[in-house]
C-alpha positions, 0 to 999 in steps of 0.5 A: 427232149421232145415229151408227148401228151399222152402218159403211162409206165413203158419200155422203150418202143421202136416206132420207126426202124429206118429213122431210128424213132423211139418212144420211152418214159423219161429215163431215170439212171446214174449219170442221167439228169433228165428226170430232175431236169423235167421236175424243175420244168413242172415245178416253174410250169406251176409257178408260171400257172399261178401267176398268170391266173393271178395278173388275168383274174383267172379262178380256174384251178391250177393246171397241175391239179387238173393233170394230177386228177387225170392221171390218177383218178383214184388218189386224194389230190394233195393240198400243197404239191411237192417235188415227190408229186412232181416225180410221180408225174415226170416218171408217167411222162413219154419222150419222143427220140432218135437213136440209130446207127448211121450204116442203117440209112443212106444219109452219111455220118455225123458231118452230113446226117440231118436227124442228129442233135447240134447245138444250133439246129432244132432237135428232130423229133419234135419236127416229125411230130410236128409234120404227121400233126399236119398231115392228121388235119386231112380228112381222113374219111378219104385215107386211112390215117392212124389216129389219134396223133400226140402232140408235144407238151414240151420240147427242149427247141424252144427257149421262150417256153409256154410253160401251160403246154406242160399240163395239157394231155394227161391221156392213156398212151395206149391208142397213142402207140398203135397210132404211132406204130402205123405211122412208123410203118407209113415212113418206112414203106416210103424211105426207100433210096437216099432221095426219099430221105432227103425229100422227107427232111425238105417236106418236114422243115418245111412244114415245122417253118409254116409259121403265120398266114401270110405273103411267105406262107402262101409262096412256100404252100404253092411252092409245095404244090409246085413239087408234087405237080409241076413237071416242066413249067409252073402253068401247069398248075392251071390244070393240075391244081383244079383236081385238089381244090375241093372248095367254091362249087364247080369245075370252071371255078376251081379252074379260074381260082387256081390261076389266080393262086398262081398270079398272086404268087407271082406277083409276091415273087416278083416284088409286084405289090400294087398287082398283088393288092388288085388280086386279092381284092379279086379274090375277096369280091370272087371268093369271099364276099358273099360268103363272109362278113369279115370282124377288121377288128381281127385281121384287115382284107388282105390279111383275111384273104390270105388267112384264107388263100394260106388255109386252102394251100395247106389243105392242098399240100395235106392231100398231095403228101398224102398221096406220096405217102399212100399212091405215089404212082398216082401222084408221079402220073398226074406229075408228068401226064403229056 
């Protein structure tokens, strides 16, 4: 089970048709434990809340008195919660799920269709949430990306759950399901053919795996952009990736930076560590230094470059899904310009 930040009493609401995505309050029916079972979470959330602030000598008020305030302003916070003021919460609460039929998209049935639930693969929903997360961090000045976007305060993926998320939010659903709705349409205009499917579930675990700046995360960024700009051969990139780089002043840099991003991905590619230390010192003295004064209390130089470098490739990627999303035809022409 996937819950979003954002609360309110709803009937359930298709937010996408072709992937089956609903929104709904956490429902509450015989044979259906769903409801107590996110009562016992709030309940160990509390717990957890009071013991943290207890060993860190945090005075902060509990993070259910601050939840239970924002949802219902205009009732006396109780002195002692119980399980009642739990529910109250819980009912407010909006899950995120799929549910479809498999004939209403090109993906097969149960053996082959990546979005359904499997006792060892991560439940979808928190995956698309994850992914238009990421694409939201864009610019939207430069295209018409509905906001606000919910986060998840709760996803039933993860065992070692940060029981705080459970308090974060508490805000109105209303904006929250107009965004989502123009998101839906967003997807559905794009899945069109069985490969637009399978290029969306590569895109969004790729990205629900963009964990932690580093050699990795700079390999499967760059990668990214190999998808969307390479059409032959990877040198390519010189020219193409210029035209994304919206950082380090003029042409002739971005042209200069976007080679050394290659090199330096093909130096980890290639087991070339030696090279790849010489180029990130080439990249900090270009790139960094002068701008810059690095706390190697936090993270040592070549951590800071790729905090960096790993920062830059994403906002690439950002703007090349937005560009399949918003003007595929302008990304195909730049892919396979002679």
């Amino acid at each position: 089970m996937v819950i979003l930040d954002c609360y309110g009493k709803i009937t359930p609401i298709c937010i996408s048709n072709k992937l089956g995505l609903f929104i709904a309050n956490i429902p509450k029916e015989e044979g259906n434990n769903c409801l107590e079972w996110i009562i016992n979470e709030i309940d160990l959330a509390v717990k957890f809340d009071r013991h943290y602030k207890k060993i860190f000598n945090i005075n902060f008020p509990c993070g259910i008195k601050n939840l239970y305030t924002t949802l219902f302003p205009n009732e006396i916070l109780p002195n002692k919660f119980t399980r009642d003021n739990y529910n109250k919460i819980a009912e407010h609460m909006i899950y995120i799920y799929q549910e479809y039929d498999y004939q209403d998209m090109p993906l097969g049935g149960f053996e082959t269709n990546c979005f359904d639930d499997r006792y060892c693969e991560e439940e979808y929903a928190e995956k698309i949430i994850n992914f238009i997360q990421f694409i939201s961090h864009m610019n939207t000045s430069a295209w018409n990306i509905p906001e606000p976007v919910p986060q998840w305060v709760y996803s039933s993926n993860h065992f070692d759950v940060n029981y705080s998320r459970i308090f974060y939010g508490g805000k109105p659903a209303g904006e929250y399901i107009v965004s989502l709705q123009k998101w839906g349409n967003i997807l559905d205009d794009f899945l069109k053919t069985r490969n637009d499917y399978l290029l969306f579930d590569y895109l969004v675990n790729m990205i629900y795996k963009h964990n932690g700046c580093d050699m990795n995360h700079l390999i499967k960024a760059y990668s990214l952009c190999q998808l969307f700009l390479e059409k032959d051969k990877e040198i390519e990139l010189d020219k193409k990736l210029p035209n994304f780089l919206n950082c380090y002043g003029e042409n002739k840099d971005k042209k200069y930076l976007a080679k050394l991003l290659r090199k330096m991905r093909n130096k980890i590619a290639h087991g070339d560590f030696i090279g790849f230390e010489n180029l990130v010192e080439i990249y900090a003295n270009e790139f960094l230094d002068k701008d810059f004064d690095f706390d190697y209390t936090e993270y040592s130089r070549k951590n800071w470059v790729l905090l960096n470098v790993c920062c830059l490739l994403d906002d690439v990627v950002r703007k090349l899904i937005c560009m399949l999303l918003f003007n595929k035809d302008e990304l195909y022409k730049i892919k396979f310009a002679k």
